[in-house]
Each structure stands twice: as structure tokens, then as C-alpha cells.
N, C-alpha and C positions, 0 to 999 in steps of 0.2 A: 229654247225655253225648257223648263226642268219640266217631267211629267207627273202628273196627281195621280192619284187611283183613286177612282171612284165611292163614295162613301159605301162602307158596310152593308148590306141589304138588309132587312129584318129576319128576324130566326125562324126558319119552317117550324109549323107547333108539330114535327114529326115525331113517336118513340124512339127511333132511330136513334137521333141526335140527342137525345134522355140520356141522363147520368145523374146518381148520386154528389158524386165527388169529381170536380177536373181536376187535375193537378197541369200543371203549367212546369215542366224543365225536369228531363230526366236522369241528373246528377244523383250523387248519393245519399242525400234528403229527401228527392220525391222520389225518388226508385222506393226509398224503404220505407215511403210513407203510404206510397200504392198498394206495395205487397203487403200492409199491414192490414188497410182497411178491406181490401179485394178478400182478405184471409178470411173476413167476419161476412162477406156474403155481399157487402155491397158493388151496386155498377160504377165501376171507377176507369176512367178515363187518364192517361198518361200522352202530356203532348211533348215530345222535344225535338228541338228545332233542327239538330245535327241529326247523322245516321252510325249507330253506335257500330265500329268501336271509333273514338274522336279523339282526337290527343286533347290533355287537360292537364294543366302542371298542380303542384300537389300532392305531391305523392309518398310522402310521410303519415303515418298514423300513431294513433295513442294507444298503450295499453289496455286502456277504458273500451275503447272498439269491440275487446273482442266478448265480452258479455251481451253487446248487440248482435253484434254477428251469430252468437249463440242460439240469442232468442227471435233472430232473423230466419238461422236456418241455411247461414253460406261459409260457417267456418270451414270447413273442410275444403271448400272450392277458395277461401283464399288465401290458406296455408298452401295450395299446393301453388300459386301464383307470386307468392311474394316472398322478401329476403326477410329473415328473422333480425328484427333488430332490440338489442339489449339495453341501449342506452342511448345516451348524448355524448360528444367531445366539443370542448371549446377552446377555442386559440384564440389568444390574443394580441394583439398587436406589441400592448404594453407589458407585453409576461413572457419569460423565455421559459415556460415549459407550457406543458398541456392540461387539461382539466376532461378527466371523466368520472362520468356520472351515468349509474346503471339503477335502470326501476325497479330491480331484486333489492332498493336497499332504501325505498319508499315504506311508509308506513304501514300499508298493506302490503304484503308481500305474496301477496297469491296472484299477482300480473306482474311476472317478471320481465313481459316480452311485448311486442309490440311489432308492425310491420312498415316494410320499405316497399309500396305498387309502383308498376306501370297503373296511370289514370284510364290508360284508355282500359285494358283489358279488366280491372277492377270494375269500372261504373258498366263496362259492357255485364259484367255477373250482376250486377244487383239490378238493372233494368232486365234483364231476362228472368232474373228470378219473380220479380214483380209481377212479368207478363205470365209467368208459371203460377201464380199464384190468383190468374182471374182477371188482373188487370186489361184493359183494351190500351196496348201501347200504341203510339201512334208518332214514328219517326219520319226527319222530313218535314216537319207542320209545326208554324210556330205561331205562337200566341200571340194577338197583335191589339186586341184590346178587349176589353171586359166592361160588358153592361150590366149593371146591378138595379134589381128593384126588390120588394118585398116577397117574394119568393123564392127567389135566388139571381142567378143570375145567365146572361150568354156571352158564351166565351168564342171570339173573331179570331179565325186564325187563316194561315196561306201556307199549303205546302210548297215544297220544294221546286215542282213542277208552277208554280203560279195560280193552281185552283183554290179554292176558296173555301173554307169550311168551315161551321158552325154548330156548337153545342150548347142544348140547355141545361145549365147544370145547380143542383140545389143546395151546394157549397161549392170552393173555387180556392184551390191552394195556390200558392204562388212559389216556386221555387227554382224559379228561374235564374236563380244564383246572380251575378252580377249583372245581366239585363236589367234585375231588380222592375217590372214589370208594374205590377201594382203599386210600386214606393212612387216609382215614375208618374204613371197616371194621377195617381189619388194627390202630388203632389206633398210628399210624405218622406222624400229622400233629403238625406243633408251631409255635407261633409262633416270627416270628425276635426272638432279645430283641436286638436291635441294631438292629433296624430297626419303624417302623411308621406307617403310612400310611393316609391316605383321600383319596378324590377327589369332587369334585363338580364335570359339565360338560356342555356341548351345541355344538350345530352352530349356525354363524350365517351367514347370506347377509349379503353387502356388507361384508363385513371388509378392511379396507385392508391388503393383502401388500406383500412389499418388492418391487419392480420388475426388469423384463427378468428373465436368465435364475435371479437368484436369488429370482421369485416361487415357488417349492413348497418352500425352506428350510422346516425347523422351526424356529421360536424358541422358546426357553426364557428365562421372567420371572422371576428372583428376586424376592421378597418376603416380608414381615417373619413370615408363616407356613408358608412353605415354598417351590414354582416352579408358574408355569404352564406348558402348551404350548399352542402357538399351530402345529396342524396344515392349511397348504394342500391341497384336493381338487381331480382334475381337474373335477365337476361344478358348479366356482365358492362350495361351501359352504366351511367353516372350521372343522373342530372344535378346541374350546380347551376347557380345562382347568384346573384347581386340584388340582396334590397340596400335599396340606397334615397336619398333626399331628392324629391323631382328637378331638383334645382342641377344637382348632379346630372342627370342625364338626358337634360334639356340642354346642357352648357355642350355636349358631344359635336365635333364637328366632320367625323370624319363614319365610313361606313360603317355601320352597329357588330361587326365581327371584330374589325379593329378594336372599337370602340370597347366591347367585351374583354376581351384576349389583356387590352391594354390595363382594363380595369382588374383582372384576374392577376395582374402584375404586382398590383400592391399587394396583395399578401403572400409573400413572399411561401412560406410555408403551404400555401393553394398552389400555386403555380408551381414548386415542385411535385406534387402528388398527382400533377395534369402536364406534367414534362411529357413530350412525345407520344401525352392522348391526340385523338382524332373527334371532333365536333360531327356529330352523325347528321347526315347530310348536311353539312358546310351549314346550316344553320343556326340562326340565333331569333330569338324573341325576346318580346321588351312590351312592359306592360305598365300603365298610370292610375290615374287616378283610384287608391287600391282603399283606403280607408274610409268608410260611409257607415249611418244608423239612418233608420226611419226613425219616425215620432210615433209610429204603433204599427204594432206587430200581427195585428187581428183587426178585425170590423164583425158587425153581425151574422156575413155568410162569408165570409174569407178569413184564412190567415195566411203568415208569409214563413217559412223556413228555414235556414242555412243563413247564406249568401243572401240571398234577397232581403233579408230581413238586414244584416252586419258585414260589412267583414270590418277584421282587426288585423294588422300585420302577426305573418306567418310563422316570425320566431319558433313559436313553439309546436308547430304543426295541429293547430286545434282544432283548420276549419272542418275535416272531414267529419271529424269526433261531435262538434258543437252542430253540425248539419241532421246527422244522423238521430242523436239524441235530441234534437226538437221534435226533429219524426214522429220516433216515440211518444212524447209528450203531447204531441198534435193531437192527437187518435181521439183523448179526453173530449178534446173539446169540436170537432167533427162530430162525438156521439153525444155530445150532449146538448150539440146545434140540430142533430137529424131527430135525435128521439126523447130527448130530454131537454126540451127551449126552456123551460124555470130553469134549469142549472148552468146554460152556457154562459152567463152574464160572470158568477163567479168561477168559471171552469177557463175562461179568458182573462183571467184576472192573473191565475195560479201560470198561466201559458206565459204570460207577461213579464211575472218575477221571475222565470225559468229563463226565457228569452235573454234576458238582463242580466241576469249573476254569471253567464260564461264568458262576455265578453270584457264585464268588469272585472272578473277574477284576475284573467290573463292579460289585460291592459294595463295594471297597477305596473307588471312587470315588464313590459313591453314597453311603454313608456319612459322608463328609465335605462331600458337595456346598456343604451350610448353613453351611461352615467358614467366615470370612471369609478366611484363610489361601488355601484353595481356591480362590474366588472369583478371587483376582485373580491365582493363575497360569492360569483360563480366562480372563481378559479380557485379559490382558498375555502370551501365549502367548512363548516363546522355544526356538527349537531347538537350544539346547544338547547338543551329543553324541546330536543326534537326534531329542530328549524330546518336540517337538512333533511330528513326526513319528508316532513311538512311540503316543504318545496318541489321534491322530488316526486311525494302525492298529486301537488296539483300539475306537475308536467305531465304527468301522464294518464291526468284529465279526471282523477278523482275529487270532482268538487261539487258533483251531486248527490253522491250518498251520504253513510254513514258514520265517515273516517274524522275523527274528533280534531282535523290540521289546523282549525281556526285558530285558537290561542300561538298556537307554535308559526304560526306563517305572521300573527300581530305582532312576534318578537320577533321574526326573523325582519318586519316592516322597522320596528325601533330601530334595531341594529345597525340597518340602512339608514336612516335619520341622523341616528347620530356620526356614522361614519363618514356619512356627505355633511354635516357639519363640522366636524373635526378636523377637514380640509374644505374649509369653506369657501377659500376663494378659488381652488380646482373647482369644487362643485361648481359656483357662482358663472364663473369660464360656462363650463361644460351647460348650463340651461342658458347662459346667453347665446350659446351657439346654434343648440337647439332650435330655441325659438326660431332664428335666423331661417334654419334648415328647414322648419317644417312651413314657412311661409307659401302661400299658395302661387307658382308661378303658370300653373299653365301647362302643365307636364300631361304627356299622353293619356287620351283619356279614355275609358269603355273596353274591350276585352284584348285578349292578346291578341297583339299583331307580329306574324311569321314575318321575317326580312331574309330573305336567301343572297349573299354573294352581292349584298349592296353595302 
């Protein structure tokens, strides 16, 4: 018979166990959400379930990053960790040349650059900076459920070891990235029915990059079941990738290395740049059920972050960018939940619309990436009234400030319109299939799973 564990006990009313602020998941949203609020003096608590450093795939950033990172206080620590990267390249299946694109040629032109991490040594810097900064981190100990009343709340957790521990805390972030934690409990998670993904990938030594200074580009591979990335490290590794339709990688019938390798076949131009690489430690991973929203992002003593709150397929590398800059945003309304309760009601409101326009932005585009329409205004880019400009603003995550791209990305939206109607029944094709692909089969579900030599 399966075994129960015992229900929760009640919370000792100890100081001990007293906090301002829990934060629940020590990714790169609550790492820099700890060090923010620990910075103004509060008792803030950091639980995460892993012991840092923990591999975490993801490892593309935006040039928008690095103004956080600024006002974080770790750019130096991860300039010196990471590969400089300039732009994007994209291959296409249906195009016999290349397309790059560099964010020296975005609207703004004062973030020319942007970075390529290792995940583990990255979230390892920004959890230690946190803890440098006042935080009480607490690795090994994971979050396991959250009692709310009108004071705050207690937050249940178990460490590593199996002991038990419990905090009373008088707000309760959630960013526990894809455990999605409180979406779970409060019964607040849903899939996205527009979108739906799986991935299966690993890191490779000896992968041929593009040369001089556009070696740390990403490339992205169209192919006939969805795109690869093809992500440069400074430690000379390579992580690549398959997002693909779960339909795809449920239908696998043979061990997930093959299954990989075989799938890294179809793009012919990938599979030479990974000719005579090596897969470090024989390695592959493979991950499902990747596209989810809550139906709210906050409550009266909590909000949720990052991940926990979204994800959106990774095309464009946005989550670390979209994680971090809620952080930020958070702080508002944390201070104006502990010290100013008349203003948190609209201070959650302003969290809401912030939460909501990153995902929307980068979804319009994501969504149709597989368009053929799509496709060939990213390989034949034109700056018409701006558009490639505009475009190349919001990849590199400028779509909260002050950069006027709106008008220029609604034409660059036309352009697509009518292009996919101009060839109506390719497009017509192309969302029939769609549809098809994004049907919900059952494809792996919950965090990544390692498969070694199977």
C-alpha cells in the first residue's frame, strides 16, 4: 500500500519562524526578488527545493537583462560567466540561405548585446547575491503548501533530509517556476489552448558555431515538426534543442538519445554544425507539458512571478527577461501590501497588466512562428516604417519602456495579414495543421526529466 504523510501540524507562534516576506523557488525571479526587498530592510525568507548549483535549461537572455542586472548589482559577475551574444540566426527549412539579425540594429540602439549562461552557475549568482543582500536562503526545503488567513499566511515545507519546517509569513511570493505552487493549490492553473509544446535536448562538445564575433548568436532551426535552438556557452559546450508538438514526441518509439540524434537529422544544416560533436555525459532530456497561464497573478497576501505565473514557448528566450522584470515590478506591491494596504488593491491591479502584456507581446509571434507567411518575413526582414526595427525592439525585450515600436510592429502585424492571405490556401494548410499539432495528447508532463543511455 502507497504511504500518506501525516497531515501538516499547526505553526509554532515562534519569532524564529517570523518573516516579512517567503518567497517560495530560488530561480532567477525570486532570487532578485529576495535581494530586492532584503535590500530595503525587510525579514525575507528564500526556500528552494534544489541545492544550488542545479542544472536548469534556458540559458539565452535578452538584451533588456542587462539594465536589471545593473540595478541588481551582478553585471560584472555575469559578464564574466557568460558568452557575448549579438544577435539571432535563422534557417529555414524552406530557404536556402540564412537570416541574421543583430540588436545593434533595434530601435534602441544602446543594448547592442545580450548573454549566452550556463543556468546552473547563473541562478547559482543571483541566489547568493540575494543571500548577500540579507536574505535567509534556505536550500534543500521545498514548499509543500501554504495556509492563508487574514494576516498572512504559513508556509509548509520539507527539507531534503525529510524534516519538517514551517514559516509564518505576512506575504508569500510564489516562484517556484513550473511547480507553479499556489496556481496548483488555489486551483488557478490552466493550459494554454493556443499553444502547446514539448522539448527534448542536451549539451554537446565540438559543435561547429558561426565564426568571429557572431560565435555566441543563437540559432533557431525550423523544421517540419517544429524549431531547434542551437545555444553557444562560454565553457565551449553547446546546448540544442527540439521544441516540437507533444504529438511528435509521444509518437518516439525507440530510446530518447536515438530518438534525439534522429530528430537532430532533419535539419540537415544542424546536424552538420553537430557532425563529430559529443553529447556530454551521453545525455538527453525531454520535457512536456510547457505552455500554462493562471487566472490571477496575486491575491491579498501573495503574488506569483516568472514561471509560476506563465510560461510561453521559448522561441524568443524571454522567460529569464519576463521572470526577473516581474521581480521588479513585485516590490510595488509587497510595499504597498506591508505598509500601505489603501494602495495595494490598485498597486495589484498595475502587477496584473505588467504580468499580461509580456506574454501577450511575445505570443502574437510565437504563435504563428510555424506560419510559412511568418517564416519569410523573418528571413527576408524589411524596415519598412520601422517594422524591422520594431521587431527586433521587442526580441530583445524592449516592451516595457519608452521605445515608440507600437505603431511599427501594428504594420509590421498588417504585413503578415495580408501576406498569409495572399497565399491563402498555404496559410489555410498551415493553421489546419496547426490546429492538429497543438491538440492535447498526453505528452510528458511536470519538470525535466534526465534519461541517461536509455
Amino acid at each position: 500500500m502507497p504511504m500518506t504523510q501525516a497531515p501538516f501540524p499547526a505553526s509554532p507562534d515562534t519569532a524564529a519562524d517570523r518573516c516579512d516576506v517567503l518567497v517560495i523557488g530560488g530561480g532567477p525571479g525570486g532570487s532578485t526578488l529576495a535581494a530586492l526587498l532584503a535590500r530595503q530592510g525587510r525579514r525575507v525568507v528564500l526556500l528552494e527545493k534544489a541545492r544550488h548549483p542545479r542544472f536548469h535549461i534556458g540559458e539565452s537572455l535578452l538584451p533588456a537583462n542587462g539594465p536589471l542586472f545593473d540595478e541588481l548589482g551582478v553585471r560584472a559577475q555575469v559578464d564574466a560567466i557568460a558568452m557575448p551574444k549579438w544577435g539571432i540566426e535563422f534557417v529555414s527549412f524552406q530557404h536556402d540561405f540564412h537570416s541574421l539579425l543583430e540588436f545593434s540594429e533595434a530601435w534602441d540602439k544602446n543594448q547592442p548585446m545580450a548573454w549566452q549562461v550556463r543556468r546552473d552557475v547563473f541562478d547559482e549568482i543571483l541566489i547568493r547575491h540575494a543571500a548577500a543582500e540579507g536574505a535567509e536562503v534556505f536550500e534543500g526545503c521545498q514548499a509543500r503548501k501554504v495556509d492563508f488567513d487574514a494576516d498572512g499566511a504559513t508556509v509548509h515545507a520539507t527539507r531534503d533530509d525529510g524534516a519538517r519546517r514551517q514559516w509564518r509569513a505576512r506575504y508569500v511570493v510564489d516562484a517556484s517556476g513550473r511547480d507553479t505552487l499556489l496556481a496548483q493549490q488555489l486551483g488557478l492553473k490552466q493550459r494554454n489552448p493556443r499553444h502547446n509544446s514539448a522539448a527534448v535536448f542536451g549539451h554537446f562538445t565540438g559543435a561547429r558555431r558561426l565564426p568571429g564575433k557572431l560565435e555566441g548568436n543563437i540559432s533557431v532551426f525550423w523544421f517540419q515538426h517544429g524549431w531547434f535552438w542551437f545555444i553557444p556557452l562560454a565553457d565551449g559546450s553547446t546546448s540544442v534543442g527540439a521544441t516540437c508538438w507533444p504529438h511528435y514526441l509521444k509518437s518516439r518509439s525507440k530510446p530518447l538519445k536515438e530518438f534525439f540524434l534522429d530528430t537532430i537529422a532533419m535539419s540537415p544544416v544542424l546536424a552538420e554544425r553537430l557532425a563529430g560533436a559529443q553529447l556530454v555525459d551521453d545525455k538527453v532530456w525531454a520535457t512536456g507539458n510547457y505552455c500554462y497561464t493562471a487566472s490571477a497573478c496575486s491575491g491579498p497576501r501573495w503574488l506569483m512571478v516568472g514561471d509560476a505565473y506563465a510560461f510561453i514557448d521559448p522561441v524568443f528566450s524571454s522567460g529569464v527577461y519576463l521572470a526577473m522584470a516581474s521581480a521588479f515590478k513585485a516590490v510595488e506591491v509587497v510595499e504597498a501590501t506591508l505598509d500601505r494596504p489603501a494602495a495595494a488593491a490598485a498597486a495589484r491591479r498595475r502587477y496584473a497588466a505588467h504580468m499580461d502584456k509580456g506574454p501577450r507581446e511575445f505570443s502574437w509571434f510565437i504563435f504563428r512562428m510555424t506560419n510559412p507567411a511568418m517564416r519569410a518575413l523573418f528571413m527576408r526582414p524589411r524596415n519598412v516604417l520601422r517594422a524591422k526595427e520594431a521587431v527586433l525592439s521587442l526580441l530583445a525585450g524592449d516592451i516595457f519602456g519608452r521605445t515608440p515600436i507600437g505603431p511599427s510592429l501594428r504594420f509590421f502585424k498588417l504585413v503578415y495579414y495580408l501576406s498569409a492571405l495572399r497565399d491563402w490556401r498555404t496559410t489555410l494548410a498551415a493553421w489546419r495543421l496547426r490546429r492538429f499539432n497543438i491538440r492535447d495528447v498526453g505528452a510528458l508532463e511536470g519538470e525535466n526529466i534526465a534519461v541517461e543511455g536509455r
